[in-house]
C-alpha positions as CSV (number, residue, x, y, z in Angstrom):
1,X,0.0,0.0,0.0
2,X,3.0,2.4,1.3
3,X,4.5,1.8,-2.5
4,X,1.1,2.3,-4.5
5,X,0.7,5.5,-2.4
6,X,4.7,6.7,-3.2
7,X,3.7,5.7,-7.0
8,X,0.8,8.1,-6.8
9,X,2.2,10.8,-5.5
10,X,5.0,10.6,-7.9
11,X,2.7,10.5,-11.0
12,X,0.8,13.4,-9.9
13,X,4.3,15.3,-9.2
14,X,5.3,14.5,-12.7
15,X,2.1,15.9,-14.3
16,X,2.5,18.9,-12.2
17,X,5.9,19.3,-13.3
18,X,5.4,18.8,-16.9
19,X,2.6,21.5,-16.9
20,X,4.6,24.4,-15.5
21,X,7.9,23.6,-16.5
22,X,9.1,26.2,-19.6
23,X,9.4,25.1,-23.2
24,X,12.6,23.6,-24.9
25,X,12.2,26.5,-26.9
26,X,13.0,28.5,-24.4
27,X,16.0,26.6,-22.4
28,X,16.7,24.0,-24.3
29,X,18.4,21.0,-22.8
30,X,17.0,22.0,-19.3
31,X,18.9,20.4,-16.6
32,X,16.4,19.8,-13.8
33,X,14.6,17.4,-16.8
34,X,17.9,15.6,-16.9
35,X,18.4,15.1,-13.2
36,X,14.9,14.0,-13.0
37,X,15.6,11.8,-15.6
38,X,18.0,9.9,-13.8
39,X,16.7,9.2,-10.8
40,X,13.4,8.5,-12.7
41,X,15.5,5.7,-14.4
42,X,16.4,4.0,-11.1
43,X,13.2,3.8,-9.5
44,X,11.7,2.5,-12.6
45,X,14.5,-0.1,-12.4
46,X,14.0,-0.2,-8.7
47,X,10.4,-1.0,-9.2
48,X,11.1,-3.2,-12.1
49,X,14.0,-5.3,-10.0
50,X,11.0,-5.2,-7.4
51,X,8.2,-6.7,-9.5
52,X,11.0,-9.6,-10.7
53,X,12.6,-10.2,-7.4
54,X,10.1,-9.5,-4.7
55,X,11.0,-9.2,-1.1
56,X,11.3,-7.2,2.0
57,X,15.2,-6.3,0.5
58,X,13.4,-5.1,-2.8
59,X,10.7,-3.2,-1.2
60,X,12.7,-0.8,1.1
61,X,14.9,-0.1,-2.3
62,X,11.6,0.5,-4.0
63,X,10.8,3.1,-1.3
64,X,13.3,4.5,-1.2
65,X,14.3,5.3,-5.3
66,X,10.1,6.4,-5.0
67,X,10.9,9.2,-1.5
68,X,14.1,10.5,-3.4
69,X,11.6,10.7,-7.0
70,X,9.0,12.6,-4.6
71,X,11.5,14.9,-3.0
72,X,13.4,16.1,-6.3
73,X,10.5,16.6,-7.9
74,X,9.2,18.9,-5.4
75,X,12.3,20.8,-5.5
76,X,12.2,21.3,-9.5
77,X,8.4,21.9,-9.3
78,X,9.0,25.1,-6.3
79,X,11.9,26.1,-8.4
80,X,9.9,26.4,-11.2
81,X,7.1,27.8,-9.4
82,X,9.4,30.4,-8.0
83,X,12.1,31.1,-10.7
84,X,9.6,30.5,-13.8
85,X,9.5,33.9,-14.8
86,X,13.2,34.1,-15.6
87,X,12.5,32.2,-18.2
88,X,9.4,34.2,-20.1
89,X,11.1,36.7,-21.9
90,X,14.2,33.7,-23.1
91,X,14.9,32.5,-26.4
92,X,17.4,29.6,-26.4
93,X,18.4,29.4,-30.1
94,X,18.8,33.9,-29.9
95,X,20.7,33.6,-27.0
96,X,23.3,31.6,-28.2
97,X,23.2,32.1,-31.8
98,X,25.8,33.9,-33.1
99,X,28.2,34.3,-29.8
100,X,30.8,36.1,-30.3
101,X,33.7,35.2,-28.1
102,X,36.6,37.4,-28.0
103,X,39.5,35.9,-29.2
104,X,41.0,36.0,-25.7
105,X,38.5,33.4,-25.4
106,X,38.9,31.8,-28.7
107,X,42.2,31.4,-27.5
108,X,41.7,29.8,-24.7
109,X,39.6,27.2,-25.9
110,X,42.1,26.2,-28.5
111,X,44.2,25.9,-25.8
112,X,42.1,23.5,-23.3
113,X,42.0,21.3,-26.6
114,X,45.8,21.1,-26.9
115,X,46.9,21.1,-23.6
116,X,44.1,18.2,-22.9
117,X,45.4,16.4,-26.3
118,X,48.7,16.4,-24.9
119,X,47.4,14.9,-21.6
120,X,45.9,11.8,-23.5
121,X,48.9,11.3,-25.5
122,X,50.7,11.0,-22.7
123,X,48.4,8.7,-20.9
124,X,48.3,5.9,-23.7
125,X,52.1,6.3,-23.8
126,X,52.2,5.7,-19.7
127,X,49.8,3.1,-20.4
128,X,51.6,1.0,-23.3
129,X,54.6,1.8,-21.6
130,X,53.5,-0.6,-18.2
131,X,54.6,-4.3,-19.6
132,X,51.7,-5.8,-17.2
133,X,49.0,-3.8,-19.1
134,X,50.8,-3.3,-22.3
135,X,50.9,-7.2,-22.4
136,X,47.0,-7.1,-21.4
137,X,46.0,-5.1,-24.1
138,X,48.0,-6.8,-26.6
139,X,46.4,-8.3,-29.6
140,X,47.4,-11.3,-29.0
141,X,46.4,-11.4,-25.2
142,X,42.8,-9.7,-26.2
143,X,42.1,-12.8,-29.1
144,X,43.1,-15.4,-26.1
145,X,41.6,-15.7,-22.6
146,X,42.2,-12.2,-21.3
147,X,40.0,-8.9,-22.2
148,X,39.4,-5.3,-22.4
149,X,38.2,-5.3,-18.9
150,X,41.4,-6.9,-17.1
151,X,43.2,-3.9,-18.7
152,X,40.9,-1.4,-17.9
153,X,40.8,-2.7,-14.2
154,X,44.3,-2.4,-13.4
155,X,44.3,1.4,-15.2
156,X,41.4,2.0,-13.0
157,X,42.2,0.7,-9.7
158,X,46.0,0.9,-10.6
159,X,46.6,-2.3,-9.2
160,X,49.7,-2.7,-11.8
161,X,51.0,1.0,-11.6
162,X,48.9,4.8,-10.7
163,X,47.8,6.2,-13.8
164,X,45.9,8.8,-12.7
165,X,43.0,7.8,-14.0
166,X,40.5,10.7,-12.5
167,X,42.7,13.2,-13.2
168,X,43.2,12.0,-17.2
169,X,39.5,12.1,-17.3
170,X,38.8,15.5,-16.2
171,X,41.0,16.5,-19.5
172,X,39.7,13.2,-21.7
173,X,36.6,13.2,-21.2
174,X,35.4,16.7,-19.9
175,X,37.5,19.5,-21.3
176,X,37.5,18.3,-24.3
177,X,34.1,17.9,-25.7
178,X,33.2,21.5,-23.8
179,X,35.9,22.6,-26.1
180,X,35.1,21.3,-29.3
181,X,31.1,22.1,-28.2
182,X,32.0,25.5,-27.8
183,X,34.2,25.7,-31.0
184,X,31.2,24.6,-33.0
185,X,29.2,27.9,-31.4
186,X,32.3,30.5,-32.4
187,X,33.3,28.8,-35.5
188,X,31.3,28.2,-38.6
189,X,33.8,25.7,-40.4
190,X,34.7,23.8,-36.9
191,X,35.2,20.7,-38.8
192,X,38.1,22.1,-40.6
193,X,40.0,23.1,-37.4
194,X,43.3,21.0,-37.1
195,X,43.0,21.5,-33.4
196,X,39.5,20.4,-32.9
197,X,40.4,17.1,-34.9
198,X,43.4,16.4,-32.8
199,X,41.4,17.2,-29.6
200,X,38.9,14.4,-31.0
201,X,41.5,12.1,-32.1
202,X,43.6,11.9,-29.3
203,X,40.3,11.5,-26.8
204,X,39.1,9.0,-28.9
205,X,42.2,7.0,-28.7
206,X,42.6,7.5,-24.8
207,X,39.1,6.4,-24.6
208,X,39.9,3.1,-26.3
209,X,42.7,2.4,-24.5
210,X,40.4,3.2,-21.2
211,X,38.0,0.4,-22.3
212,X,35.0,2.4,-21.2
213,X,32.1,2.5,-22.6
214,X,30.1,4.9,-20.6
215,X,32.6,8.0,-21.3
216,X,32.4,7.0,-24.7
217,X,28.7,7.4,-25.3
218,X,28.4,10.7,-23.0
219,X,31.3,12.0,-25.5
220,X,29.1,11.2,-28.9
221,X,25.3,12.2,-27.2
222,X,26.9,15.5,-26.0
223,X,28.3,16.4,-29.5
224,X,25.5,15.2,-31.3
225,X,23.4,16.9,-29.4
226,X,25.6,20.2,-29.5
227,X,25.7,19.7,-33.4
228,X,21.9,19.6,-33.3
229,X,21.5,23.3,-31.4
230,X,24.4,25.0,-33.8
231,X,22.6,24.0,-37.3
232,X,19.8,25.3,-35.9
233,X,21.6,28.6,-34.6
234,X,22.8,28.5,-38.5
235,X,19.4,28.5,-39.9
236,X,20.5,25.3,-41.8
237,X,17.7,23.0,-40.4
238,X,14.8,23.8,-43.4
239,X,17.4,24.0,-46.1
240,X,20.1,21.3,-45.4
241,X,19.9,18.5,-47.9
242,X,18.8,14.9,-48.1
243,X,22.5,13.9,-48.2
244,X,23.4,15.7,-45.1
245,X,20.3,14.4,-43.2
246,X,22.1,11.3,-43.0
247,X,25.3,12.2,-41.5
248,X,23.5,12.7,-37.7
249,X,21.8,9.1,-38.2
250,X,25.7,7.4,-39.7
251,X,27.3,8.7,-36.2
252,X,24.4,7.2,-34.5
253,X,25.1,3.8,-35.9
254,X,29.2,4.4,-35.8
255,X,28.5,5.3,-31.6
256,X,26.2,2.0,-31.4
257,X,28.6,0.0,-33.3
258,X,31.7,1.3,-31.2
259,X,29.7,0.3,-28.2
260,X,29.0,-3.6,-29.5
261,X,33.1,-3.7,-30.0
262,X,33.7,-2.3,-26.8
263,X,31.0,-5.3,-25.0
264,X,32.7,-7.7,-26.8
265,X,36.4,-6.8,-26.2
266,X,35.1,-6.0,-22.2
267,X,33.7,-9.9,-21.9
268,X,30.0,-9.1,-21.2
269,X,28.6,-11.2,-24.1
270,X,29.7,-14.2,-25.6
271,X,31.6,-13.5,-28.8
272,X,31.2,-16.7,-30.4
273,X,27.3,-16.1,-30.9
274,X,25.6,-15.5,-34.6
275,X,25.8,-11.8,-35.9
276,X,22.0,-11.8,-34.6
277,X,22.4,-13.0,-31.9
278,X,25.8,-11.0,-31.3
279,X,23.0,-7.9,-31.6
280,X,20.2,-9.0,-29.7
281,X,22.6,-9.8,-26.7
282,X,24.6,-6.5,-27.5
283,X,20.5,-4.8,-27.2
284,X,19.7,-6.7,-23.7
285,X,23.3,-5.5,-22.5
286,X,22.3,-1.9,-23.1
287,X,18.8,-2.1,-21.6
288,X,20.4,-3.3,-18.5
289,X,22.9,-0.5,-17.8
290,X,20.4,2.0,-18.7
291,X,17.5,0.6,-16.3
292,X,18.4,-2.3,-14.4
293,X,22.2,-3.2,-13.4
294,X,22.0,-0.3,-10.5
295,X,18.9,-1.6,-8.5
296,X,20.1,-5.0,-9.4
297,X,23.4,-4.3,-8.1
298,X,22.0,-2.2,-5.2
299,X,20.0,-5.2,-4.0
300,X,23.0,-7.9,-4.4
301,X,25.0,-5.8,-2.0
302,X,21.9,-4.4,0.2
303,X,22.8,-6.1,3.4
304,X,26.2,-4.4,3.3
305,X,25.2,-1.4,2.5
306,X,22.1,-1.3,4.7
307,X,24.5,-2.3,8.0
308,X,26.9,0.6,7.4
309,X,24.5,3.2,6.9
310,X,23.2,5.9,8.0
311,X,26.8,7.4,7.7
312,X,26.2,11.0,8.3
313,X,28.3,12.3,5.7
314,X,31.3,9.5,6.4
315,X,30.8,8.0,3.2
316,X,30.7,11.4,1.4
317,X,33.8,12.3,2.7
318,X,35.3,9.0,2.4
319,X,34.2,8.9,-1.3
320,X,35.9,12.6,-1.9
321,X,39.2,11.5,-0.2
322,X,39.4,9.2,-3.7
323,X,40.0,12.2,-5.0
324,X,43.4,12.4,-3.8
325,X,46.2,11.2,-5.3
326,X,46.9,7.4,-4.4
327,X,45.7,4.2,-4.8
328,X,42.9,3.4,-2.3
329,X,39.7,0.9,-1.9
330,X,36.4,2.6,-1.9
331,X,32.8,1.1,-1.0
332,X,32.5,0.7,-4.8
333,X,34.8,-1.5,-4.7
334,X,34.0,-3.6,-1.6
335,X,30.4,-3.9,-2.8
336,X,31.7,-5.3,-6.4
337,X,33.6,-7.8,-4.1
338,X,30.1,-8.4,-2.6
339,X,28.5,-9.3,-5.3
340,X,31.2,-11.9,-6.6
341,X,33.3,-10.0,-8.4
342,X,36.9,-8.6,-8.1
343,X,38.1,-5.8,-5.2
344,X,38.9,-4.0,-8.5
345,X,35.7,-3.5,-10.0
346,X,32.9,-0.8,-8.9
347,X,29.8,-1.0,-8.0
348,X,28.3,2.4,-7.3
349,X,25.1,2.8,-5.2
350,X,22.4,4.5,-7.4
351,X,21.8,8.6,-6.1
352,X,18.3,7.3,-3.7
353,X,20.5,4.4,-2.2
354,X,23.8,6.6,-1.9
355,X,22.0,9.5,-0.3
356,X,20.4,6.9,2.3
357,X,23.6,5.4,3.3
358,X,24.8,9.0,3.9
359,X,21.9,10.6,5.8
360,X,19.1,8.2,6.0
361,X,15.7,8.5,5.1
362,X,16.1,12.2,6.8
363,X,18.3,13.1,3.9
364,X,16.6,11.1,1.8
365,X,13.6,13.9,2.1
366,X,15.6,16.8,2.2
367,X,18.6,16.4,0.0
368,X,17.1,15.6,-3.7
369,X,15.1,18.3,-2.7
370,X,18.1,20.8,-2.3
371,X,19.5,19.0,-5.6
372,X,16.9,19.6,-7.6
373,X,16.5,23.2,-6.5
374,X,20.2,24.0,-7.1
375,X,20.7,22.8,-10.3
376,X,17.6,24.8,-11.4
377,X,19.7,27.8,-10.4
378,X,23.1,26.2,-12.3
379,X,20.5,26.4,-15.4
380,X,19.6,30.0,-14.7
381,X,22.9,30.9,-14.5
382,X,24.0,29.1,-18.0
383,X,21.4,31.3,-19.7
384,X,22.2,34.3,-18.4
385,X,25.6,35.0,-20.5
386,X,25.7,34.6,-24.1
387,X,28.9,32.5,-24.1
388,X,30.0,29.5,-26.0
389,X,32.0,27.8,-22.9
390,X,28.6,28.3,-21.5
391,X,26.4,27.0,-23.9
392,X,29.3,23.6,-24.0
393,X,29.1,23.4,-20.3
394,X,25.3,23.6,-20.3
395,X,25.1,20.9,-22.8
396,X,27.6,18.7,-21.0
397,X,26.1,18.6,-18.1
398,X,22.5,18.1,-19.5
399,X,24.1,14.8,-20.9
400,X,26.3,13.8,-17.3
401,X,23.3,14.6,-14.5
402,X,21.8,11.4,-15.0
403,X,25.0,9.4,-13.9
404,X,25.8,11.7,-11.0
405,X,24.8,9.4,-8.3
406,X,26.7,11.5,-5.5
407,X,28.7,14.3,-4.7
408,X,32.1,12.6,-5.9
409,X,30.7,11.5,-9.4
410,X,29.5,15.1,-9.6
411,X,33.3,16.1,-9.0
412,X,34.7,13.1,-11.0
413,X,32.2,13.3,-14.1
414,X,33.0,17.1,-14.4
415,X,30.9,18.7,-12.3
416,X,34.2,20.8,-10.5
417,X,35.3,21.5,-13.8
418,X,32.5,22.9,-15.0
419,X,32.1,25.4,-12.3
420,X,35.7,25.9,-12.6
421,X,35.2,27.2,-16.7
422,X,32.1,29.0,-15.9
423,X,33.9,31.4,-13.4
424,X,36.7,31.5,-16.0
425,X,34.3,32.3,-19.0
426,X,32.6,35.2,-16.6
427,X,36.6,36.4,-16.1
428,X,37.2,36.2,-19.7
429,X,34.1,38.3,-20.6
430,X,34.2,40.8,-17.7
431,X,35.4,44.3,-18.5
432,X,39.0,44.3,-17.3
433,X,40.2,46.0,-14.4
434,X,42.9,47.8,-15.7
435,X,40.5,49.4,-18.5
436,X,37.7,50.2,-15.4
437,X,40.2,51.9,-13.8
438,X,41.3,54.3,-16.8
439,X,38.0,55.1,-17.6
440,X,36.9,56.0,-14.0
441,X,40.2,58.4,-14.3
């Protein structure tokens, strides 16, 4: 009864939300929608992994992915509510078509891409460079009994040698598709820039090496995406031609592809099926990560979780001190172990389950309420200056939110950064002080 009543209120939430919330038009990729969107993801899973797998362990997850749903959305619909007007008089596509970026910053986004470049050619030469994963990711060692995954373990949990993995990331996977995003705003022919092609290249490469496929697909979605919103600002969308319609649609199938390989090479589906049935397994694979593997996951390792929990922020701060440099274990990695697998793997609570294990069903009320409120005001502020490190870090983040299941992902998927650009974009743009100075004199 407790969960029919949680459903309800949650449907009627949505509805509420969905009829006060302002038009893409207006903000396009709107970030409270995306943050909603993930945690509506796990507690459809929850519910699902509920319906399959029911229990008294299945229920309290259930409840609690269906509180956290209740309590974000009643942030986004007060922040709505309250902030709405902001939004009235806005016009997405006019406030970010035609940007004009000085070339101080011009400059400095060519710069993030080859300074970041050089970061990932230095990371695949550190990581060829280590004979115990050099040998792993050998040909001849990925056709026999080892795979992508042992290699990307040992990178990961450095286990055979620190990489600096996190730190790689931030300039991998982060700075450089806010740079090439907000290169495609400022520069017409983009896709004739030598540094935005060895930006791509080299992150592409890193990525690959990395063996994940999650960094992957954010890096396509958020450039597709980003593509879509600068034709548009070009007035090309009426008039482009049948040929070119296709070239969104061949990236689509090049990113789905990529991700098959990448399954395969990892070890999560048997490479010795048919091409069908190499699909169909490749299809189920994807459905899981999206919907189901976190509550699945989350239930496996529920007992562990549950009996360390309420932290009171310990597992927050524990979880930021992997920030540091070092080689550590985190509770990701003891709840892989719990659920069979190696002390090198990760198995991140989903943002309902992480925020109970930190404050208990307390937080559980208040915080995706706070959440939801704050990045309501992050999206207020991204609209508020017409600049293209703006518009990339609004995109970025619209495609990330879903995935940020607690205050370290936020940090670890790019959330630091992007604060970190947008005060350096308002620096950039701000009337210098020098040049206040002489014309107060």
């Amino acid at each position: 009864m407790t969960l029919l009543l949680l459903i309800g209120s949650v449907l009627v939430l949505i509805w509420c939300y969905l009829s006060i919330k302002p038009a893409m038009r207006q903000v396009g990729p709107f970030l409270p929608d995306s943050y909603l969107f993930g945690i509506g993801l796990y507690t459809v899973g929850a519910i699902l992994v509920f319906l399959t797998h029911p229990g008294p362990d299945s229920i309290e997850i259930a409840a609690i992915s269906l509180v956290a749903m209740t309590s974000a959305l009643l942030g986004a619909v007060l922040f709505v509510f309250m902030c709405g007007s902001f939004y009235k008089p806005v016009d997405f596509h006019r406030q970010f078509s035609g940007t004009d970026s000085g070339q101080i910053e011009q400059f400095s986004i060519k710069a993030m891409l080859l300074l970041s470049g050089i970061v990932c050619i230095a990371f695949v030469y550190a990581v060829f460079s280590n004979s115990i994963i050099g040998a792993l990711l050998s040909i001849a060692s990925l056709a026999g009994d080892s795979t992508l995954l042992d290699a990307r373990k040992a990178i990961t949990a450095g286990s055979a040698g620190y990489l600096a993995p996190g730190y790689v990331k931030q300039f991998r996977d982060i700075i450089i598709p806010i740079a090439i995003m907000a290169t495609m705003v400022i520069t017409p022919g983009f896709r004739r820039s030598p540094v935005v092609w060895f930006g791509f290249g080299t992150a592409i490469i890193a990525m690959l090496v990395s063996g994940q496929r999650l960094v992957f697909v954010i890096f396509f979605v958020a450039l597709l995406l980003a593509s879509y919103y600068t034709s548009q600002f070009a007035g090309r969308r009426r008039r482009v031609d049948a040929g070119r319609r296709r070239v969104p649609w061949l990236a689509i199938v090049l990113l789905l592809v990529a991700y098959g390989l990448l399954t395969v090479l990892l070890g999560r589906v048997n490479p010795d099926l048919s091409p069908f049935g190499l699909i169909a397994e490749i299809s189920v694979n994807l459905f899981d990560r999206i919907l189901l593997a976190a509550p699945q996951e989350n239930l496996l390792t529920f007992e562990v979780w549950q009996n360390i929990g309420p932290t009171y922020g310990e597992s927050w701060l524990a979880d930021l001190g992997g920030i540091l440099p070092g080689v550590r274990e985190s509770l990701s990695n003891i709840l892989h172990s719990a659920t069979g697998g190696s002390i090198h793997g990760n198995s991140p609570l989903g943002l309902p389950a992480d925020v109970w294990l930190a404050w208990g069903w307390a937080g559980l009320i208040l915080i995706p309420f706070l959440y939801a409120f704050a990045i309501g005001l992050l999206d207020m502020l991204l609209l508020a200056n017409r600049s293209a490190i703006f518009f990339a870090v609004k995109i970025y983040l619209f495609v990330i939110l879903p995935i940020c299941y607690s205050p370290y992902l936020f940090i670890l998927y790019g959330g630091a950064v992007a604060l970190i650009l947008i005060t350096f974009s308002e620096i950039l743009r701000s009337k210098p002080w020098w040049r206040a100075s002489a014309a107060e004199v």
